[in-house]
C-alpha positions in Angstrom: -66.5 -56.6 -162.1 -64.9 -54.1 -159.5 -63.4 -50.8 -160.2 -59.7 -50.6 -158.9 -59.2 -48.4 -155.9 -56.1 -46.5 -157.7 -55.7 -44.6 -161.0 -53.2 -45.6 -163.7 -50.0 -43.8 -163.6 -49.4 -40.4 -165.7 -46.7 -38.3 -164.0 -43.3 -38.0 -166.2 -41.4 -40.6 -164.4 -40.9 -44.2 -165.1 -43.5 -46.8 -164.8 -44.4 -50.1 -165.4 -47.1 -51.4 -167.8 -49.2 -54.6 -166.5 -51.2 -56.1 -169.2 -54.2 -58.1 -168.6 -57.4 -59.1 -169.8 -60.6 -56.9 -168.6 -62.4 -60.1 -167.4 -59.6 -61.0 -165.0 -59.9 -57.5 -163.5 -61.3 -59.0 -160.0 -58.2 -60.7 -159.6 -55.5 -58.0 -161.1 -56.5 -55.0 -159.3 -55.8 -56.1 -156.4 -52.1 -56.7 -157.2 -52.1 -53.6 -158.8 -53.4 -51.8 -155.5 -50.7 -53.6 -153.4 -47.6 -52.2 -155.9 -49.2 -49.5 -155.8 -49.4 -49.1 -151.7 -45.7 -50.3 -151.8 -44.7 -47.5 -153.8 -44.8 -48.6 -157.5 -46.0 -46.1 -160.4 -48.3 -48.8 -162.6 -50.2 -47.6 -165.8 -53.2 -50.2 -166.6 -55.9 -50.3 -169.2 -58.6 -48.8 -166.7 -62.1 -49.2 -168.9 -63.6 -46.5 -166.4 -61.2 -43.9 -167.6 -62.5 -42.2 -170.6 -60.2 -43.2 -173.8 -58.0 -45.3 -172.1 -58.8 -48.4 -173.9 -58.2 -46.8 -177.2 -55.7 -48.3 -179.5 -53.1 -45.2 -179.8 -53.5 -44.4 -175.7 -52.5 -48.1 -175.0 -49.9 -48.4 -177.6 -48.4 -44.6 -176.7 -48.2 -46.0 -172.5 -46.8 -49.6 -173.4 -43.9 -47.7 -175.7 -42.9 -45.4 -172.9 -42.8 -47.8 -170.2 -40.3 -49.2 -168.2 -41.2 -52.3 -168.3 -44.3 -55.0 -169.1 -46.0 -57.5 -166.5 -48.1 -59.8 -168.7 -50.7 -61.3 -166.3 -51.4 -64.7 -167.8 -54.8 -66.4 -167.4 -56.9 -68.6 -169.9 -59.2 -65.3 -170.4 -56.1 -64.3 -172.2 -55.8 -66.6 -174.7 -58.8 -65.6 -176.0 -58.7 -61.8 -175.6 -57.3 -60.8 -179.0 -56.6 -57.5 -177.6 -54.2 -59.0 -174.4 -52.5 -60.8 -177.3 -51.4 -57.8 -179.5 -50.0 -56.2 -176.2 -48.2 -59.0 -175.5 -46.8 -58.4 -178.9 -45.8 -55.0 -179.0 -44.2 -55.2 -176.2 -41.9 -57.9 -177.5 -41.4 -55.9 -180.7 -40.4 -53.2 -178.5 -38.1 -55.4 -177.2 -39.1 -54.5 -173.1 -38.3 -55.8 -170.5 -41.1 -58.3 -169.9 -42.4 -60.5 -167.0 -45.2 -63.3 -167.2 -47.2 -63.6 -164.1 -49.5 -66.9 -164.3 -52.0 -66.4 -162.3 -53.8 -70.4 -163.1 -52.0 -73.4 -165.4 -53.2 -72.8 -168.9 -52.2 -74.4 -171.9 -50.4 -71.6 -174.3 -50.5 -71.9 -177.9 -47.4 -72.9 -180.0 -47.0 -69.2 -180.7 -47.0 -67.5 -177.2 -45.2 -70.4 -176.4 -42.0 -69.5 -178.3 -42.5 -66.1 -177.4 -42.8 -66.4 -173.9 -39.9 -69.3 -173.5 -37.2 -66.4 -173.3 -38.4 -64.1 -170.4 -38.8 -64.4 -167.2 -41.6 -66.0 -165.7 -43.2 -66.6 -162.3 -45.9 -69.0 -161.3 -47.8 -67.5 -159.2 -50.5 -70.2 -158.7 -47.8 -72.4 -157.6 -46.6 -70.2 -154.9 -47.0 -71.2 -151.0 -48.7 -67.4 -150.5 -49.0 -63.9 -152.1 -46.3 -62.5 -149.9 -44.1 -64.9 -151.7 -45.4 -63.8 -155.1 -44.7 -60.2 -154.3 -41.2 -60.8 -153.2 -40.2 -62.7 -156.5 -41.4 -59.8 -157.9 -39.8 -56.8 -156.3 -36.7 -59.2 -156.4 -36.4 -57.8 -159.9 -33.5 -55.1 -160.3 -35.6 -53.2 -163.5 -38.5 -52.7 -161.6 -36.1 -50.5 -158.7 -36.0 -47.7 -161.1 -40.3 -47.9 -161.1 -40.6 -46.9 -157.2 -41.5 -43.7 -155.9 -42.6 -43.5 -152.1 -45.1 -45.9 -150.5 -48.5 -44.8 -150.5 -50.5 -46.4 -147.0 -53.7 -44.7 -147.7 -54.3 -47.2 -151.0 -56.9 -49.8 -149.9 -56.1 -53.1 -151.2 -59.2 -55.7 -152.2 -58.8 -59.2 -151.1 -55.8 -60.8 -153.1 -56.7 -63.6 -155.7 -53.4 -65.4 -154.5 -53.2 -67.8 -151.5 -53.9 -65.4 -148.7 -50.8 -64.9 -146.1 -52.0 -61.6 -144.2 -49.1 -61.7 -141.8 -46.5 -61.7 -145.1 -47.5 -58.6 -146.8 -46.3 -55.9 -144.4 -42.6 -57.4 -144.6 -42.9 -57.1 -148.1 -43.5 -53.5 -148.2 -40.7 -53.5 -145.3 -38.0 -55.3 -147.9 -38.8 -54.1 -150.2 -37.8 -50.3 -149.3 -34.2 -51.4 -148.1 -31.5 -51.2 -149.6 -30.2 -53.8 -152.5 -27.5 -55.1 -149.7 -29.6 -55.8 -147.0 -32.0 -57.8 -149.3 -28.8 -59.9 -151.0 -28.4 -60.7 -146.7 -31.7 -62.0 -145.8 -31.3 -65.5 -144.4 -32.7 -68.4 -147.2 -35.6 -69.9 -145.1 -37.4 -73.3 -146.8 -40.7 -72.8 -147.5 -41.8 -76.3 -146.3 -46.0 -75.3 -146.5 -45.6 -75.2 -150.5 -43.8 -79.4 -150.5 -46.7 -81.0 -151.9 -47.9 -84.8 -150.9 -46.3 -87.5 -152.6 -48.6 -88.4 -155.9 -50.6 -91.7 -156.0 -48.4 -94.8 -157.6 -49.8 -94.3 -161.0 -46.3 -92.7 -162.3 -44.8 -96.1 -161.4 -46.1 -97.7 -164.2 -44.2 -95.6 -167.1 -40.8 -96.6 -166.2 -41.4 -100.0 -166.3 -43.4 -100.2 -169.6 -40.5 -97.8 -171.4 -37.6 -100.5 -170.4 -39.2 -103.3 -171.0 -40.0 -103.0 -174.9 -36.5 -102.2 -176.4 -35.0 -105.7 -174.9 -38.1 -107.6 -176.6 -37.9 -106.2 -180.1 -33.5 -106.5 -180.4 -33.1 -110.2 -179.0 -36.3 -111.4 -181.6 -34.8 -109.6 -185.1 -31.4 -110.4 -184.7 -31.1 -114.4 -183.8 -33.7 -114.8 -186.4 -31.9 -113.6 -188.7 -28.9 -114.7 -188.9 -29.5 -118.6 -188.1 -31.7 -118.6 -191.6 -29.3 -116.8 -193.9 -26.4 -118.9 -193.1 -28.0 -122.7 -193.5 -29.6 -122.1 -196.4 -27.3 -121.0 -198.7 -24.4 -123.6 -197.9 -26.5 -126.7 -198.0 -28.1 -125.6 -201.8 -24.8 -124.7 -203.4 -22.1 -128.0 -201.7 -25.0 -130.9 -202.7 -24.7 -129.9 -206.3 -21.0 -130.4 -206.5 -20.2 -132.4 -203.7 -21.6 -136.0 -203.2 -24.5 -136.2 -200.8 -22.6 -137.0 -197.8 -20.6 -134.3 -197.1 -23.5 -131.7 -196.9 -25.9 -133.6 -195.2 -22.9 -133.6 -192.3 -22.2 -130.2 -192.1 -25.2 -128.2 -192.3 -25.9 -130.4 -189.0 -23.2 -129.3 -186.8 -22.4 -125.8 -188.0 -25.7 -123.8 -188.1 -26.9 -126.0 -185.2 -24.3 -124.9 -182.5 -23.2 -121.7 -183.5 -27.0 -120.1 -184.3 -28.4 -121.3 -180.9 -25.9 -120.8 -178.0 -25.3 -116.9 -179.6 -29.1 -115.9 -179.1 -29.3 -117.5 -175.9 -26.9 -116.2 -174.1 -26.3 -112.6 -175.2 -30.2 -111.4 -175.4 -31.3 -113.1 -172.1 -28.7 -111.4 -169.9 -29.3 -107.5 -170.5 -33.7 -108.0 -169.4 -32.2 -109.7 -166.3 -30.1 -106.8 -164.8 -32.5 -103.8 -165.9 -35.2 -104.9 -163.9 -33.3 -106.0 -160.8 -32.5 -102.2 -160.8 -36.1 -100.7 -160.5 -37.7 -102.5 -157.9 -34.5 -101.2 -155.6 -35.4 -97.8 -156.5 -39.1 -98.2 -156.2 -38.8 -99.6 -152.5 -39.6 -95.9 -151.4 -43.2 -94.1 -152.5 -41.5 -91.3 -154.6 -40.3 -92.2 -157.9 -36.9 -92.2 -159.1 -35.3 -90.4 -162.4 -32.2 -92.2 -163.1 -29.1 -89.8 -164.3 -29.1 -89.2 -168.3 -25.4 -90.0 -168.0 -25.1 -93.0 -166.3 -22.8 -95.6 -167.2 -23.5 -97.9 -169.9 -22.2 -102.2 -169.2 -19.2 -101.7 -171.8 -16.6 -101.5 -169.3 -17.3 -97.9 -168.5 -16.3 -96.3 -164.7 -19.7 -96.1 -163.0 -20.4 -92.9 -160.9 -20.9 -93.0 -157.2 -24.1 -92.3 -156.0 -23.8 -89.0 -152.9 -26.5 -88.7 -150.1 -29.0 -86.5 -152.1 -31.8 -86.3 -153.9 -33.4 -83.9 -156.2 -37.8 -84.1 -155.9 -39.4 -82.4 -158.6 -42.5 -81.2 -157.3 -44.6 -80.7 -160.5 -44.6 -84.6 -160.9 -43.1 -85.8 -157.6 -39.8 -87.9 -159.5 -36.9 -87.8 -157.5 -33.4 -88.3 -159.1 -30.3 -89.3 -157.4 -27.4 -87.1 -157.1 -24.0 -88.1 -158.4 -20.5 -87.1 -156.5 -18.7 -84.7 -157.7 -19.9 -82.6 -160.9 -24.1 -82.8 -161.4 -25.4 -80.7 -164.4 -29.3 -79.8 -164.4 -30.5 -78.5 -167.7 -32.6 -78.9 -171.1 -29.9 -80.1 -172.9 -29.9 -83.9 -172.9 -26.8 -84.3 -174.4 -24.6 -82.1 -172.1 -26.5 -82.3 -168.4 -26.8 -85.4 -166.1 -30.7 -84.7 -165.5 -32.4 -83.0 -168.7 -35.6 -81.3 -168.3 -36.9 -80.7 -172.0 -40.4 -80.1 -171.3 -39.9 -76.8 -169.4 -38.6 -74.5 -172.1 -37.8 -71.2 -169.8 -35.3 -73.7 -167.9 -31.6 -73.5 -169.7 -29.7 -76.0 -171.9 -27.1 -75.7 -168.7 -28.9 -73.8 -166.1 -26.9 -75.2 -162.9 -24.4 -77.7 -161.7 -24.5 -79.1 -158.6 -21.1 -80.3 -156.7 -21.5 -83.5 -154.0 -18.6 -84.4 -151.5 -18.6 -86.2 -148.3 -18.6 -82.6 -146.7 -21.8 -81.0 -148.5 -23.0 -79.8 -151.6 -23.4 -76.3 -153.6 -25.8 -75.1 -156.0 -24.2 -72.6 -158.9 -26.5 -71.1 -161.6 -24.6 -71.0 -164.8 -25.6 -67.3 -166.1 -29.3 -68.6 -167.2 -31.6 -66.0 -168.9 -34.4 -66.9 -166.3 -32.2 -67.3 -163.1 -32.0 -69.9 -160.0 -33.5 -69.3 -156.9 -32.9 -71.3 -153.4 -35.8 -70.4 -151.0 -36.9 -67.7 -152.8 -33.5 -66.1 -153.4 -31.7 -65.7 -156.6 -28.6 -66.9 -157.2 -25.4 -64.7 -158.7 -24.1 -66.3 -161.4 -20.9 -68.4 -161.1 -20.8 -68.6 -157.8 -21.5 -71.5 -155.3 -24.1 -71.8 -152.7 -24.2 -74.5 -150.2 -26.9 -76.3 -150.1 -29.5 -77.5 -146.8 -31.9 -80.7 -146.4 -35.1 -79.6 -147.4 -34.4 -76.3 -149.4 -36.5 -75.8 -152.4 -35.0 -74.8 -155.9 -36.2 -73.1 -157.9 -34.8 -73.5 -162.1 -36.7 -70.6 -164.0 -40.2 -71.9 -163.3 -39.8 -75.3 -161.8 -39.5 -76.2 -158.3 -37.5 -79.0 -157.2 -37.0 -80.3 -152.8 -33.2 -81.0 -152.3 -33.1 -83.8 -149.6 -30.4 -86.2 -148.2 -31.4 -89.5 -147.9 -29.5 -92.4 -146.0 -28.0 -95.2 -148.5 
């Protein structure tokens, strides 16, 4: 493993702790080194300084810091010793950022622990210059910077390599908080990934299919035995022969069959008219969580966008007017429950024939167009091809031609 070209911070003022395990130190240093050049004061578990890695010097540095960057990898999940950092610093109750450097799977623990706080994938990001602007992005971190140090050598960055991006970054990230709120939103088109292989296609038609061939068996089956046999046993008894041998025939025979027929066969017919519309493009399509049920209810008009989620390459359809996006099922028109840093309501968006706007609803983990984060409550328009980003997920806002 290399030694990092920089010392950790121990000067008076404030700092920021970055946690990581000492395996991954070929691909943290160099991060480290390019804060550092940009004018950061970081303080790091440095195993070539004597008694750093002790338990009192680590937990003395990580109470007086600023703030935490938690560099995630699957080298951390089983260092016991990146764990307990990760833990005291949430006991602490700092302010904490998770920086993924690779997808892992987190156990249930970290997983509830990490949910709340901010997070960026850094893996997933076009190039390191975008990585390094999410992070200086962060208003905490402002009170971290001293003056930029060009002399620090930086080692060859473990993140997608974008040479020409990191000068700007130490350029914007020395201006002032109102000229960074002004940069233009550009859409970072290299990081749209190819449409995924028609394998996807197959779950949404298995899911629909089943519920129509379990209600229509049960409940005609049912009901035509109960009613027959119960009137023929009891009217022979008392009645003479005749009469029940007459109606038994007519009444369980017409009013048994025709219900059956015609109310379970029409509901399969509709549903699957439906998908193959959809599916007459390569991506595949999310339907709306709210969308009107067949009980009379007004059905929503369909605008000219499209939200593309690029983790699984599903697009949804946009409705006019009002569009919530959120983790909540039960109060958003497209729910995303398997991202937990994403918000019950994280963001509405708002179609019309003229355009449509983006507004993040105060979430904990923000909403980013381009790159740029959002202020709460208030409306951004909205450009074909722009890339959203909801806490960690990334979704490709397009207009399509109905």
């Amino acid at each position: 493993m290399q030694n990092c070209n920089v010392r950790p911070y121990a000067g008076p003022e404030k700092y920021i702790f970055i946690s990581f395990s000492q395996p991954d130190g070929d691909r943290v240093f160099p991060i480290i080194e390019q804060m550092t050049r940009d004018g950061y004061r970081i303080w790091f578990n440095d195993a070539a300084t004597p008694g750093a890695n002790r338990p009192e010097t680590i937990a003395a540095k990580l109470n007086g810091a600023e703030a935490c960057i938690a560099v995630i990898s699957k080298q951390t999940l089983a260092d016991e010793g990146s764990r307990k950092e990760i833990s005291y610093a949430l006991l602490k109750r700092k302010y904490f950022i998770s920086l993924f450097l690779e997808p892992v799977r987190l156990t249930p623990g970290m997983e509830s622990q990490l949910s709340s706080y901010r997070c960026i994938p850094a893996y997933r990001l076009p190039d390191a210059g975008t990585c390094f602007r999410q992070l200086y992005a962060v208003p905490k971190l402002n009170a971290c910077m001293g003056a930029p140090d060009p002399s620090v050598i930086v080692s060859a960055l473990p993140l997608r390599p974008a040479p020409q991006v990191l000068e700007p970054v130490l350029q914007t990230s020395q201006q002032p908080a109102q000229q960074q709120a002004q940069r233009v939103r550009q859409p970072v088109q290299p990081f749209v990934p190819p449409v995924p292989p028609a394998q996807p296609v197959q779950q949404p038609v298995q899911q629909p299919v089943q519920p129509p061939v379990q209600q229509p068996v049960r409940q005609p089956v049912q009901q035509p035995v109960q009613q027959p046999v119960r009137q023929p046993v009891q009217q022979p008894i008392q009645q003479p022969v005749q009469q029940p041998v007459q109606q038994p025939v007519q009444q369980p025979v017409q009013q048994p069959v025709q219900r059956p027929v015609q109310q379970p066969v029409q509901p399969p017919v509709q549903q699957p008219v439906r998908q193959p519309d959809l599916s007459s493009n390569a991506t595949v399509y999310e339907p709306s969580r709210r969308a009107p049920a067949e009980n009379g209810e007004a059905k929503r008009i369909l605008s000219d966008y499209q939200l593309v989620r690029l983790s699984t390459g599903k697009a949804t359809d946009v409705m006019m007017g009002v569009f919530v996006v959120g983790r909540a099922a039960d109060r958003v028109d497209y729910a995303i429950p398997d991202v937990p840093s994403i918000g019950r309501v994280h963001a509405k968006l708002v179609a019309n024939p003229a355009g449509c706007t983006i507004t993040d609803n105060n979430s904990m983990n923000k909403t980013s167009v381009n790159g740029v984060f959002l202020e709460p409550y208030k409306a951004y328009p909205l450009n074909n091809g722009d890339i959203i980003s909801l806490a960690s997920e990334q979704f490709l806002f397009r207009k399509v031609r109905r």
